[in-house]
Structures are given as C-alpha cells and as structure tokens.
C-alpha positions as YAML, in Angstrom:
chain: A
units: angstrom
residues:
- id: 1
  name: UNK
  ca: [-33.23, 2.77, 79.87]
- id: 2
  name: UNK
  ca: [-35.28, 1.91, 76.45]
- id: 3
  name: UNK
  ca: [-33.44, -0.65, 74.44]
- id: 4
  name: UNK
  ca: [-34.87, -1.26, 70.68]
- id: 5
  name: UNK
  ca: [-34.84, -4.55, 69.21]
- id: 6
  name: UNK
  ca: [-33.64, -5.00, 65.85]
- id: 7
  name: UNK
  ca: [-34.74, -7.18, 62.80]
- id: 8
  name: UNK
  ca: [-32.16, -8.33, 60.40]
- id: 9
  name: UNK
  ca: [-32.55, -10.44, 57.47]
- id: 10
  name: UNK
  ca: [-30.39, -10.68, 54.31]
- id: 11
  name: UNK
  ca: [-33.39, -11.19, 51.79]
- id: 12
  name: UNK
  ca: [-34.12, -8.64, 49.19]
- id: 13
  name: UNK
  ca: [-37.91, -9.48, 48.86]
- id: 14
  name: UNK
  ca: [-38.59, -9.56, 52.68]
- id: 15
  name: UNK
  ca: [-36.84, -5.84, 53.14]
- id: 16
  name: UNK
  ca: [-39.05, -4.77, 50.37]
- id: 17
  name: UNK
  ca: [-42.02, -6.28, 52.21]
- id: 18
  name: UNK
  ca: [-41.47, -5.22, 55.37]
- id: 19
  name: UNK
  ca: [-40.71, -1.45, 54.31]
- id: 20
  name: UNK
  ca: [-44.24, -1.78, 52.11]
- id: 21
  name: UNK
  ca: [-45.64, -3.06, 55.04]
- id: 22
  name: UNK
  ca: [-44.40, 0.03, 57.19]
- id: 23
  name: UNK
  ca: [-41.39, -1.02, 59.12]
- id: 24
  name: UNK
  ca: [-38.45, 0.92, 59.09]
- id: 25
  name: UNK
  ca: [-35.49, 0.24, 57.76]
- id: 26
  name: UNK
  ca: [-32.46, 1.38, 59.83]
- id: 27
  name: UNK
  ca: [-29.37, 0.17, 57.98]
- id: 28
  name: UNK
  ca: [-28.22, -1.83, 55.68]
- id: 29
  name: UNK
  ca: [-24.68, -3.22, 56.04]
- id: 30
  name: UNK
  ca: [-22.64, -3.92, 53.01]
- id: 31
  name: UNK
  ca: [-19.67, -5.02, 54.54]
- id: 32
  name: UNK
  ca: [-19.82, -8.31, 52.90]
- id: 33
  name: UNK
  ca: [-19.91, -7.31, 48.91]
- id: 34
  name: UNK
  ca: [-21.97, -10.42, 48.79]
- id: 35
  name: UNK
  ca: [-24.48, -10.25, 50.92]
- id: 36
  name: UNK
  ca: [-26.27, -7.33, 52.36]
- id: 37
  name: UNK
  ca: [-28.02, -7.33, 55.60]
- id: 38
  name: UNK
  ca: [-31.00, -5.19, 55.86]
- id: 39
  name: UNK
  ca: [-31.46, -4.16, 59.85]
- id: 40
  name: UNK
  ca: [-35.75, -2.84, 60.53]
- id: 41
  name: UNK
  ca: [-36.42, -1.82, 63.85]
- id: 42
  name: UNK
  ca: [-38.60, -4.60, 65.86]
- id: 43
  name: UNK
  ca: [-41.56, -3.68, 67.55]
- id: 44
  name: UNK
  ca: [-42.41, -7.22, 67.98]
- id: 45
  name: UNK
  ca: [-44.77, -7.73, 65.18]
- id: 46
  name: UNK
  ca: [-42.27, -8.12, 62.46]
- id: 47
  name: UNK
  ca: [-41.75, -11.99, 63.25]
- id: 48
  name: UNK
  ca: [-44.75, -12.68, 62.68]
- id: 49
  name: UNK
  ca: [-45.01, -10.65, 58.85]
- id: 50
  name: UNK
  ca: [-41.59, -12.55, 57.75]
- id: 51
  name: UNK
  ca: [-43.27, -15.66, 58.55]
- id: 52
  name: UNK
  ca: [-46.08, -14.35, 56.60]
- id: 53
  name: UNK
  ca: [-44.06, -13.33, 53.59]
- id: 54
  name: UNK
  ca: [-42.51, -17.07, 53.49]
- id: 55
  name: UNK
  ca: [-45.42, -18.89, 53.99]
- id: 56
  name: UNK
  ca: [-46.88, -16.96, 50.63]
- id: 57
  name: UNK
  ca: [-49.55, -15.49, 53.26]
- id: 58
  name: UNK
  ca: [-49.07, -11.60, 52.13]
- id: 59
  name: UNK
  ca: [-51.14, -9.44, 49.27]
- id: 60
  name: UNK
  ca: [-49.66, -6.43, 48.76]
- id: 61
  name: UNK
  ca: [-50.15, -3.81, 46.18]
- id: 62
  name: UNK
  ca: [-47.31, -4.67, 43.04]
- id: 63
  name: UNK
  ca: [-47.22, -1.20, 42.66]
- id: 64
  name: UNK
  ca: [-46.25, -0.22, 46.29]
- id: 65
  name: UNK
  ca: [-43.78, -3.33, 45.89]
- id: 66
  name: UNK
  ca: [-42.33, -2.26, 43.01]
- id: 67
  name: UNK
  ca: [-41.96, 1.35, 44.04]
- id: 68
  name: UNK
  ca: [-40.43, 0.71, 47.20]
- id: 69
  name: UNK
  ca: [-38.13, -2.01, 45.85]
- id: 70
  name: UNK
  ca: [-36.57, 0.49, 43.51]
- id: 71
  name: UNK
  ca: [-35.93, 3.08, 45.73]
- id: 72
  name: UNK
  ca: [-33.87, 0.40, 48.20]
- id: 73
  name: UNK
  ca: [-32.15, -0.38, 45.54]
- id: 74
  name: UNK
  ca: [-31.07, 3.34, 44.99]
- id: 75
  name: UNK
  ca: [-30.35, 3.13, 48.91]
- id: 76
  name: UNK
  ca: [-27.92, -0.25, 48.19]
- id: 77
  name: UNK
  ca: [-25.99, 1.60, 45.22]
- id: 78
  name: UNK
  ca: [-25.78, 5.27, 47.23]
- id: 79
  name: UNK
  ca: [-24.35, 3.73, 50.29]
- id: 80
  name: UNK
  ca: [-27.28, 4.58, 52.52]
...
C-alpha cells in the first residue's frame, strides 16, 4: 500500500510559494478561526523549497505570486 506524505505549514506566503512553485495544495483547515493550516502533498522536495523561501533563496515571478495568492485567498473565504 502507497502512503502520501503531507506538508503542512500555517504561513500565507509559503502556501503561495509552494503552489507558484507547483505543489499541490490539498486542504486547508480552518478549524482554528485564527490560524489556517495549509496541507501540500510531499513528494520529498518540498523541505527543501520552504527552507528556500525562509532563507530569502527564491525568485519567482510577482505576477505568478500575486495571481496565485489571490485565488487562495478566494479558496480561504469559499471554504475550499
């Protein structure tokens, strides 16, 4: 049996990042109105982007940023 390994992280700009970078986004649990944790599937690269992304390592195209961090915000506010 396959099992999947799963990402989670509960920062906005690193969700927008990875998505832009081609992971995919699975969920994203609102239970806690505070905090929402995004959950990308893991193919065992993604570790290394985050790191990446907080080390200021990352040049992406604003445009593809911006794009895809509107339309996970959409996602947050539809419930999907």
């Amino acid at each position: 049996m396959f099992m999947k390994n799963f990402f989670k992280t509960s920062d906005f700009g690193l969700c927008v990042v990875l998505s832009v970078l081609g992971f995919k986004l699975i969920s994203i649990d609102k239970s806690n109105p505070a905090k929402a944790i995004f959950e990308f599937e893991d193919d065992g690269e993604i570790q290394k982007y985050s790191e990446a992304y907080f080390r200021g390592e990352l040049r992406l195209d604003p445009r593809l940023v911006l794009l895809e961090s509107r339309l996970i915000k959409s996602r947050l506010k539809q419930g999907f």
